[in-house]
N, C-alpha and C positions, 0 to 999 in steps of 0.2 A: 515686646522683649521680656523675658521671663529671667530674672537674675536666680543664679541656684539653681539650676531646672532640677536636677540630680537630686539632689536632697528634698524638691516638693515632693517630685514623683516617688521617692523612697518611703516620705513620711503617710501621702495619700495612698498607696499600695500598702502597707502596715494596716490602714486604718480600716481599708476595702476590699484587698485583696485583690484579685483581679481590676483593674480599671476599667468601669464601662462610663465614660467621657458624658453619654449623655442620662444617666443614670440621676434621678432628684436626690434620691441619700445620696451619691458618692460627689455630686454637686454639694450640696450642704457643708461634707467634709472638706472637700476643699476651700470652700469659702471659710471656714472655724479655721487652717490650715494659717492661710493668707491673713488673715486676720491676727494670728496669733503671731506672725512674724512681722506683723505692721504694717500692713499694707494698707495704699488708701484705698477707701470705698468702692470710689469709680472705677479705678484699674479692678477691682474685683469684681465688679458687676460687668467691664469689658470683656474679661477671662470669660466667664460664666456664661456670659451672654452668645457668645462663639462656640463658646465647647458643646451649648446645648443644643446651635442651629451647627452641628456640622463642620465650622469657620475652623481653617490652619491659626494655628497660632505661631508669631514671629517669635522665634527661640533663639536660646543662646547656646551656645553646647558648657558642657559643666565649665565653670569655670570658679567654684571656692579652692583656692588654692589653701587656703589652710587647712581643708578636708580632706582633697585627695594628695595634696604629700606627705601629710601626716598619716595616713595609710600606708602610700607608699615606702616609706622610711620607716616605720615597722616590718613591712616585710624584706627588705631590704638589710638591715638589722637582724633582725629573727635571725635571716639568713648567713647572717655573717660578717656583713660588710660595714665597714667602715666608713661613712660619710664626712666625718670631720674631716677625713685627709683630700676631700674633693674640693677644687678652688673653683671650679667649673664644671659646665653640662658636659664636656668632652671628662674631665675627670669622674664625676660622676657616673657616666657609663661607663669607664675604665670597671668602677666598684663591683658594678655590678654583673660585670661581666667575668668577676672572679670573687666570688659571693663561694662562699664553702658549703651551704647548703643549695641545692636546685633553687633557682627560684622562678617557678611558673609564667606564663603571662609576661615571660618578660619583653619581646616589644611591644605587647601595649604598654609597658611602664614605660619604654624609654620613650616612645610615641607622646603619652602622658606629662609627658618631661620635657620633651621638646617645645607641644604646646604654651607652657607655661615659661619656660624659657625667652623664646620668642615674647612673650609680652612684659617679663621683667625677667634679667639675668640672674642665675642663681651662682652664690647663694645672696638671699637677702639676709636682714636680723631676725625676720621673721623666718625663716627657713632654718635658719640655724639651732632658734627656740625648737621649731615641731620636730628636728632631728634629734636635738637631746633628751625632749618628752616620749619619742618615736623609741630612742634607744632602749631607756629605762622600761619601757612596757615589753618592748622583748624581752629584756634578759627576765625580768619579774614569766613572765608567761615560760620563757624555757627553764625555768628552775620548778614553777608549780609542773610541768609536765614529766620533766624529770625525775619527780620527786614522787611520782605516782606512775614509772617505769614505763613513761610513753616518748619512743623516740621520734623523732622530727625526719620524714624522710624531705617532704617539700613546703614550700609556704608563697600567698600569693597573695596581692591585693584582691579584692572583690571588684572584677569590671562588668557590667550590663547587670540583667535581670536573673531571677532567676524562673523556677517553673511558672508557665502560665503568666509571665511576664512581669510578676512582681518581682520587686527589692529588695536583695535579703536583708535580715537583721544585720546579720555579719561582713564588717566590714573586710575582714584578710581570714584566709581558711588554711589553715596546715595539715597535710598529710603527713599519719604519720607510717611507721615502718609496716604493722599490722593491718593497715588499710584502713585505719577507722582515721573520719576527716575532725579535727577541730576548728570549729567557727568562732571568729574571734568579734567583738565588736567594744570597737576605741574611740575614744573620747577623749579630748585635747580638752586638759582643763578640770574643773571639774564635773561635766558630765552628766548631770543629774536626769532619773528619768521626768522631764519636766512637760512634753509635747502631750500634752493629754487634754482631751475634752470635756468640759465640764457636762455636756448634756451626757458622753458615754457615760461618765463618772458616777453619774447622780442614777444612771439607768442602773448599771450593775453591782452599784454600792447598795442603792436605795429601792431601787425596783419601779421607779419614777418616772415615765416616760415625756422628759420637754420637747417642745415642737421648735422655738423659737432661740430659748435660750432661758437661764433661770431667772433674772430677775421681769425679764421679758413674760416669761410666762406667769412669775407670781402676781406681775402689774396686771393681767388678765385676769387673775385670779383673786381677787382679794385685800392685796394689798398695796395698790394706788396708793395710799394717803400715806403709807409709811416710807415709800419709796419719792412719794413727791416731798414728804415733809426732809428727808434725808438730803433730797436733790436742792431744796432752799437753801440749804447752808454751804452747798457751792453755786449756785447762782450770787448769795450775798459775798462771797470770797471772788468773784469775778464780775461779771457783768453792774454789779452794786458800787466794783472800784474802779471801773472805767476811767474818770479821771484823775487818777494817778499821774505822776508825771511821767516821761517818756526815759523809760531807763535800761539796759542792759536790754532781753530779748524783747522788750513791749515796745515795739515802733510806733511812730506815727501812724502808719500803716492799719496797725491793730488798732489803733484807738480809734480811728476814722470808720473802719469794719463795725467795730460797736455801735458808735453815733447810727450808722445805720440803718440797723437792728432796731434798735430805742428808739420808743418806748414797747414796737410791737410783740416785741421779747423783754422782759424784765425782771426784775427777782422774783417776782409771783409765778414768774411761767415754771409748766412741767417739763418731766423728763422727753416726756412726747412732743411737746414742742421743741425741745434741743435736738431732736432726734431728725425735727422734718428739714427736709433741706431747703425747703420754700419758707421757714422765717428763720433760719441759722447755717447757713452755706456752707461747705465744706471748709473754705478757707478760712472764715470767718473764726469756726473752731478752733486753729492753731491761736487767734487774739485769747479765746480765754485759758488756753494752754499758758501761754505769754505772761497775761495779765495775773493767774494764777501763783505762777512761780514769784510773781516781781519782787524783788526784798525789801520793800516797805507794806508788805500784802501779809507780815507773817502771824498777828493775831485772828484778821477773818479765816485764813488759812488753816490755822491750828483747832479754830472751831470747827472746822467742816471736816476734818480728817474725825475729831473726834464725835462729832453728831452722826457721821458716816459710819464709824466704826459703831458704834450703841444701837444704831437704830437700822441698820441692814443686816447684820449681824442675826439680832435678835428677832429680823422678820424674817431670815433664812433659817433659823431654828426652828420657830413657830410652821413654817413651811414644810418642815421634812415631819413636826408631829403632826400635823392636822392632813399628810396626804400620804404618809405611810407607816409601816408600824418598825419604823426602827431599820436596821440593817438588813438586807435578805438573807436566809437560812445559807442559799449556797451560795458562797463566795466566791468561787473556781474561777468565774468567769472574770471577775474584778481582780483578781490575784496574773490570772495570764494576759490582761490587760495592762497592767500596772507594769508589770516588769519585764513585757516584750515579749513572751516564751513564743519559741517554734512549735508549732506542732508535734512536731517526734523527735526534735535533736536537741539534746543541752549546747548551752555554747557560754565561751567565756566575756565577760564582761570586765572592763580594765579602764581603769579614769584616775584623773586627777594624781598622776604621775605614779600608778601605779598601789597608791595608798587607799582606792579601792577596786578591789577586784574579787571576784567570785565565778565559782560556774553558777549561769541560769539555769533552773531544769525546763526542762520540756512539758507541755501544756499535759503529755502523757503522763509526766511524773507528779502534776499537779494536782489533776484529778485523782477525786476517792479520800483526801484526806480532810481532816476537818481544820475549818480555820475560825478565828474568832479574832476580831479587829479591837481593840481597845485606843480611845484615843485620849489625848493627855494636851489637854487645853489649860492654857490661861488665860483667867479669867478678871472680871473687877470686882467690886464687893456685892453690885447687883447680881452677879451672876453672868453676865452677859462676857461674850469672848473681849478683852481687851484690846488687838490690835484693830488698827482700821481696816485690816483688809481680811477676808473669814479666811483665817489661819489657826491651823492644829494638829499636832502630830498623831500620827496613826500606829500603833504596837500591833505585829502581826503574829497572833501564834499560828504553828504549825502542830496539831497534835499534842497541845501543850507545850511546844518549844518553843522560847521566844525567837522568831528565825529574823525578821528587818522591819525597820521604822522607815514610814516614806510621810510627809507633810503635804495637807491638802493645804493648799495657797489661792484662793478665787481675789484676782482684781482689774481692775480697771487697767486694760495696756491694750488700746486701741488706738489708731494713728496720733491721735488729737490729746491722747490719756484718760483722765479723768471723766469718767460719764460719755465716752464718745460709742461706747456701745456696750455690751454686756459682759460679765465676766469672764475671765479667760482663767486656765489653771497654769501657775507660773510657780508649782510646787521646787525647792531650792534641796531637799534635801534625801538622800538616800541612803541609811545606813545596813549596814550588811554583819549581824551579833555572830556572837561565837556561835550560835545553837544552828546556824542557818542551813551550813552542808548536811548535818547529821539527819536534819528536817526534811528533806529532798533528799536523802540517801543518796547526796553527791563527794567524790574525795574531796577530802581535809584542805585547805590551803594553807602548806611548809609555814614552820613556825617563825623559820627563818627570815622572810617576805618580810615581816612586821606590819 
């Protein structure tokens, strides 16, 4: 059973482009994929393990309903209509079936609708929220187009794939009068581009190629002792407090899982040993999860985030001088990486109610110009980056315009959390300066939007 299928196969077709199932890179992506949204081990090694012999895998048909209504109640919206006044699925297609602008696709919507219906009545509170975030992104989108004399002749959620059987960026596409299409893609929330690969990252930032993964690869490389000395002071923040008492998420359960373990795993042990499933079992790992959080655990606790933070840190620094020379000259590649470009079509980008939005340009638009990365870290008085987790904002010029700031965020969010597998990029932030459109020779976004 695959929950989301829709949104995996979106995010592994972005990554690969075409999907070939039994492919070892587009296996790898999907496994970073899976990982990045929690998933445990095993069911990712089940996945993998089928897809590469051939084996159907038992699906779910899409079912985030916070993703495809909030789509569909943008275009819906866009279009015209009114959803507050629907008290139901039979109201609801009343709307839409007198929508003031076309709207496309429309029985796959109601089809879509129905679906979702059938398993919980709409409207929910949660439906109610993604319709008035749904709202606000239309009107904001019909005003920026307006505003730059482009009329809206239709507008439609994005259903299936598109060429060659990937997922487009764009979640709803508007046709306007002129023939030229606008692809829209929305974000409930705030939206940040955050799905991104630390091995891409580090390949087309840094010119670095990891096999495994970055800490994975520098434990290969050289620095074992900084990464087991780091990993000590969460072994003494868990496995060292074992008997603790039995409180909030640490059961007896956990604590018995430890006994287990003990002494063949103990604070001495490495990263490699937490890693093997033959002396630290899957389940086991959720006890130092457990035993981690406990709240009589908060001094070993706050040593480890900060011995974690000093000494990973500064061997992932040491890492990027000693195996390359800084940034790579052409940045293009990591620039239409970073913020999703289509190959040949700009398209609009709309999040966090509206408060940001932008056109993206096209990977055509991106190419040919020069860019220069500047990043603005904080730091402690060693020098070393201060948080616990390798975090630091990134200044992108365009041509010497400041055009957007995006944060590299690498941490530990692996089923189990902490140390259960390698870093992941969980970057939180996208900002979009004044300088951005004129940088991409994209139009202005109306001053009025705010």
């Amino acid at each position: 059973m695959i929950p989301n299928l829709q949104k995996i196969l979106k995010e592994w077709s972005y990554r690969v482009g075409v999907i070939k199932p039994k492919d070892k890179k587009h296996l790898h992506q999907l496994n970073n994929i899976l990982q990045e949204e929690g998933w445990p081990k095993k069911v990712i090694d089940e996945i993998t393990y089928k897809l590469k012999n051939g084996k159907k895998l038992t699906t779910e048909a899409a079912t985030n309903r916070t993703e495809d209504l909030h789509e569909i109640f943008f275009a819906i919206a866009f279009a015209g209509g009114d959803i507050s006044k629907a008290k139901d699925l039979k109201g609801l297609i009343d709307v839409i079936n007198k929508t003031k602008l076309k709207l496309d696709n429309k029985q796959k919507t109601i089809d879509t609708l129905k679906k979702f219906d059938a398993k919980e009545k709409f409207p929910t509170k949660k439906d109610i929220s993604l319709y008035k975030d749904a709202t606000n992104l239309a009107k904001k989108t019909d005003i920026y187009l307006r505003s730059n004399k482009l009329k809206p002749k239709s507008v439609s959620r994005v259903f299936g794939t598109g060429p060659g059987g990937t997922k487009m960026i764009a979640d709803a596409v508007i046709n306007l009068t002129n023939g030229e299409i606008v692809s829209v893609s929305l974000k409930y929330g705030k939206g940040q581009f955050s799905s991104l690969s630390v091995i891409d990252l580090v390949q087309k930032m840094f010119g670095i190629k990891l096999n495994q993964g970055l800490l994975k690869d520098m434990y290969k490389q050289g620095y074992k002792s900084e990464i087991d000395t780091a990993f000590h002071y969460y072994t003494m923040a868990t496995i060292a407090q074992k008997d603790l008492p039995v409180k909030d998420k640490y059961t007896q359960e956990d604590k018995d899982n430890l006994e287990k373990i003990y002494p063949k795993f103990n604070e001495n042990s490495t990263w490699m040993d937490y890693l093997d499933k033959s002396k630290v079992p899957v389940k086991t790992r959720k006890a130092f999860t457990h035993l981690y959080g406990h709240p009589d655990n908060f001094g070993p606790r706050a040593v480890h985030k900060k011995m974690k933070g000093q000494l990973l840190n500064n061997a992932i620094d040491l890492f990027f001088q000693t195996k390359s020379k800084g940034l790579v000259k052409n940045l293009e590649e990591a620039i239409i990486y970073i913020i999703r470009a289509e190959p040949k079509t700009n398209y609009l980008y709309v999040a966090d109610g509206g408060k940001k939005f932008s056109m993206i340009p096209s990977q055509e638009n991106i190419r040919g110009k020069k860019y220069t990365f500047k990043d603005v870290v904080t730091t402690n008085d060693d020098g070393v980056i201060s948080s616990a987790d390798y975090t630091y904002d990134m200044e992108v010029m365009v041509d010497g315009i400041k055009a957007f700031t995006f944060d590299i965020k690498w941490r530990f969010a692996g089923q189990a959390g902490q140390w259960d597998g390698d870093l992941q990029h969980k970057g939180s932030k996208i900002i979009f300066h004044e300088g951005f459109a004129k940088a991409f020779g994209l139009p202005e976004m109306p001053k009025d939007m705010g």
